[in-house]
N, C-alpha and C positions, 0 to 999 in steps of 0.2 A: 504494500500500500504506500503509494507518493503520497507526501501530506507537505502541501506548500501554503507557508507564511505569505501573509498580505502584512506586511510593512506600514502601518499607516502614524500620523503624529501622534494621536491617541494610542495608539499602542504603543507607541516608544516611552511616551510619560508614564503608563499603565507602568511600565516593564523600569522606567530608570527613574519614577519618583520625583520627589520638589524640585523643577527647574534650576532654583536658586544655589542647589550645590552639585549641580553639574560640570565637569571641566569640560577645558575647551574644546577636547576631540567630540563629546557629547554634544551642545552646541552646534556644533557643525555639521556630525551626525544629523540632528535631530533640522537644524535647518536644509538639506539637500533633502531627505525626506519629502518635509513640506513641497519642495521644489518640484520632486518627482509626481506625487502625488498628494496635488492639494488637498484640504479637506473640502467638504461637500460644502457648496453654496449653503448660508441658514433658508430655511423654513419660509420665512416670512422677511418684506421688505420694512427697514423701516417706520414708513407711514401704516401698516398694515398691522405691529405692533403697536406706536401708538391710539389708533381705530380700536384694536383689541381693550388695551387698559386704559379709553373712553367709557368705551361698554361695560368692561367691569366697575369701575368706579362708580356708575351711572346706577347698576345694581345695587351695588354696597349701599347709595343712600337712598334708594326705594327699599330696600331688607327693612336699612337703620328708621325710618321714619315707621315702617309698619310696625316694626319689633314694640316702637314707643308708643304708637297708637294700641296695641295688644296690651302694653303693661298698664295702660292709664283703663282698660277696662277690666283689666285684675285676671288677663292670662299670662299668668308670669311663665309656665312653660310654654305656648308657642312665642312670646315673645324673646324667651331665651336661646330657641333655635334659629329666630330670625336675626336675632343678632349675632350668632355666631357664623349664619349664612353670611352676612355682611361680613363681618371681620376677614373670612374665608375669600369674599370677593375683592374687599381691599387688599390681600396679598394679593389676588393674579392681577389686581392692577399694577402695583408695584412690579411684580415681575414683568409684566406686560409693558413697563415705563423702561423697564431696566433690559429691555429685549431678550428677554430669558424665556422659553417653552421649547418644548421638544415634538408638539404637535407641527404635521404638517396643513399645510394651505390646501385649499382647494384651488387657491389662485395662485402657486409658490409660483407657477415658470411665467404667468401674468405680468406685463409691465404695470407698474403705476404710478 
């Protein structure tokens, strides 16, 4: 059985650890790599992340306004899932701001 290695930059970090105490053959290594075979275009452009942790934010304070309107009528547990819904939504905005997701687009190969 041939069993052949696919080279890639994530794998070389996988295999040699914190950049930071890499030497210089490493380094260099690790930049021809890149060279040979880039990594993969991200996911989403962007404006298509921003769009995204729009939407979420936009969530978070429709959650947050219901959670408050639930608690003033004395449902303290759905109001306390709806706030943790929000909370949940203010973090994928944040990622979403910070261009962080591992989801692909239905629009990735889409100009915009």
């Amino acid at each position: 059985m041939t069993r052949t290695l696919t080279l890639t930059t994530g794998a070389f970090r996988d295999r040699h650890g914190d950049p930071a105490t890499w030497s210089a053959a490493a380094l260099d290594s690790y930049q021809v790599i890149g060279d040979i075979a880039p990594p993969p275009p991200l996911p989403f452009t962007h404006r298509e992340m921003q769009a995204e942790a729009d939407a979420w934010q936009a969530s978070a304070a429709g959650q947050q306004r219901l959670a408050e309107e639930l608690a003033t009528e004395g449902h303290t547990i759905a109001a306390g899932i709806h706030r943790r819904g929000a909370q949940d939504a203010r973090q994928h905005a944040q990622a979403g701001s910070a261009g962080r997701t591992t989801k692909r687009s239905s629009t990735a190969g889409d100009p915009v």
